[in-house]
C-alpha positions in Angstrom: -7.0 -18.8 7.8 -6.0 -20.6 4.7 -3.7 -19.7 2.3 -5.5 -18.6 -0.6 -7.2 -16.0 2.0 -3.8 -15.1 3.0 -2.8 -14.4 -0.4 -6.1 -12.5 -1.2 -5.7 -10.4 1.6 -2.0 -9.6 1.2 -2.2 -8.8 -2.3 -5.2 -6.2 -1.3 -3.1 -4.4 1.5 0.1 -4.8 -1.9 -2.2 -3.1 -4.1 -3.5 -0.3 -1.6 0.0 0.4 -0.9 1.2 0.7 -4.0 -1.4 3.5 -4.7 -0.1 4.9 -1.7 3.4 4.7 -1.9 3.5 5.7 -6.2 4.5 9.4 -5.6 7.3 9.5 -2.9 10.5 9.6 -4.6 9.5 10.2 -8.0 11.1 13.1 -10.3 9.2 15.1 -12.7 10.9 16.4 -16.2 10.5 19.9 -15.1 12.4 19.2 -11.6 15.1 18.2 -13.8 15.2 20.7 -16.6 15.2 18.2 -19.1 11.3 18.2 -20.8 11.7 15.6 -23.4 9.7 17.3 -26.5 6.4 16.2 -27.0 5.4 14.9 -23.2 4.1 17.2 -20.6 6.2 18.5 -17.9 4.8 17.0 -15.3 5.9 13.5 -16.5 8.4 11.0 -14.2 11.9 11.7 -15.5 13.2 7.7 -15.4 11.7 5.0 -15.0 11.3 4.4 -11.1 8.9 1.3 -10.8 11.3 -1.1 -9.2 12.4 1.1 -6.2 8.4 1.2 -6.0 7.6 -2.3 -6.2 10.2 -3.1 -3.6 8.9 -0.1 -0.6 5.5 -1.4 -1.6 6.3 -5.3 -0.4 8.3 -4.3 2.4 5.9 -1.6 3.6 2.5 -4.5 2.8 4.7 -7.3 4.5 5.2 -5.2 7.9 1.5 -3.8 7.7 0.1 -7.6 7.0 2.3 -9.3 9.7 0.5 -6.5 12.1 -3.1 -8.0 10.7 -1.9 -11.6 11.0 -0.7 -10.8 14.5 -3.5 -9.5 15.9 -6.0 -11.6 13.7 -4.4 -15.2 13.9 -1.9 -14.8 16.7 -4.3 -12.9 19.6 -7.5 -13.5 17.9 -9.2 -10.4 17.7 -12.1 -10.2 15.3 -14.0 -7.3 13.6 -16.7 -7.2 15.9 -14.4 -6.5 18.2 -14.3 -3.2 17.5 -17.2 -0.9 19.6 -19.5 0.1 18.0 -19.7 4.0 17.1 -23.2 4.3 18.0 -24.0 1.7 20.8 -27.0 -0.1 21.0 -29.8 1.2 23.1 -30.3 -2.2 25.1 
């Protein structure tokens, strides 16, 4: 695997984990009584994006050294995986 495929791949599992990570932690302007006039309620109170970026590179880092592991390491493949309807041969 070279390294620009390594980086390609990596910064895919980043960016699907940061989409999945975004919510956890955050505080809306109504959870903390203090709307700011003019925004809606529902808006982050704070910014928060760094304690995001970080979780989302730890969390990607753990969940690509899983891929690279069985990928690279024990070479398992994607046809590897059966199948859902098998073949009739």
């Amino acid at each position: 695997m070279s390294w620009i495929s390594i980086v390609a791949i990596f910064f895919i599992i980043w960016w699907v984990v940061l989409f999945a990570t975004l919510p956890f932690g955050l505080r809306t302007q109504d959870e903390d009584r203090n709307v700011t006039l003019g925004t809606t309620p529902s808006a982050p109170h704070g910014p928060h994006m760094l304690k995001v970026v970080v979780r989302t590179t730890i969390v990607s880092i753990v969940i690509f050294a899983v891929f690279y592991v069985l990928t690279a390491v024990l070479g398992y493949r994607f046809q590897d995986i059966p199948l859902i309807i098998p073949s009739a041969a």
